[in-house]
Structures are given as C-alpha cells and as structure tokens.
KEVO-680121 format. One record per residue (C-alpha): x, y, z. Coordinates in steps of 0.5 Angstrom, whole numbers. Layout:
    xx    yy    zz
     X     Y     Z
...
END
This chain:
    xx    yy    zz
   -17    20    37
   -11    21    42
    -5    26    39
     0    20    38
    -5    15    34
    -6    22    29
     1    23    28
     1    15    26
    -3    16    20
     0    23    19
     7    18    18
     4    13    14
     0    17    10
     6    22     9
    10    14     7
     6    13     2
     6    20    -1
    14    18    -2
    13    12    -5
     7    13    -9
     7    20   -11
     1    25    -8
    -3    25    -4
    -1    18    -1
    -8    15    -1
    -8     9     3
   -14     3     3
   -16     2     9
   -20    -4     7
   -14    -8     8
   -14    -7    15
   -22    -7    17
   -21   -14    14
   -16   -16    18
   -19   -14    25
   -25   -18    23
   -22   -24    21
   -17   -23    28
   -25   -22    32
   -28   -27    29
   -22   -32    31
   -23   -29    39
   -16   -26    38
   -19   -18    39
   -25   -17    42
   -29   -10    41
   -32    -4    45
   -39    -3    44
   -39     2    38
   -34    -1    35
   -28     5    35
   -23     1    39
   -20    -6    39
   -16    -9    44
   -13   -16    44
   -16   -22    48
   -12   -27    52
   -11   -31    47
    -9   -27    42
    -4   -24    47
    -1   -32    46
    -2   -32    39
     3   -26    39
     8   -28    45
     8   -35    41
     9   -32    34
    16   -28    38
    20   -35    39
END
C-alpha cells in the first residue's frame, strides 16, 4: 500500500477516534459492499487478485454526469 493511501486510513481512523471515542473502529463492510454493488453494475472492473479497483468508462460518465 503506497504511503499516501496508509496515511488516508490513518486519517479516517484518527476521524473516528474524535467523533467516536477510542480506538476509532471503522466498518469496512460498507465499503466491500458498495465496490461489489459498483462492479456488478460495470462501474469498476478489478485486477485479478481482487486488491485494486479501477473505474470503467462508464462509471468515469456516471461520475462527470453526477458533477452537472
């Protein structure tokens, strides 16, 4: 995992941390759901392993459509 995306979820977590209290538990089932949901609507495709996630064509224009 690059250095950047490990200081993201540093950040999220540290967000829940203060809003939540210690230790800044996040449910990551929300998120698994959603990249399924995005994948079987053809939004995302997926590298073999599974471990990265990248938009499609189409869910490149269902994003530019959703910034008009």
């Amino acid at each position: 995992m690059p250095i950047p995306a490990k200081n993201q979820v540093l950040a999220l977590l540290a967000k829940e941390w203060d809003m939540k209290g210690p230790p800044g538990i996040m449910d990551v089932s929300d998120t698994l759901a959603a990249l399924k949901a995005l994948y079987v609507n053809g939004l995302i495709d997926m590298n073999e392993l599974k471990t990265s996630a990248f938009l499609t064509p189409e869910g490149y224009d269902a994003v530019e459509r959703e910034g008009d």
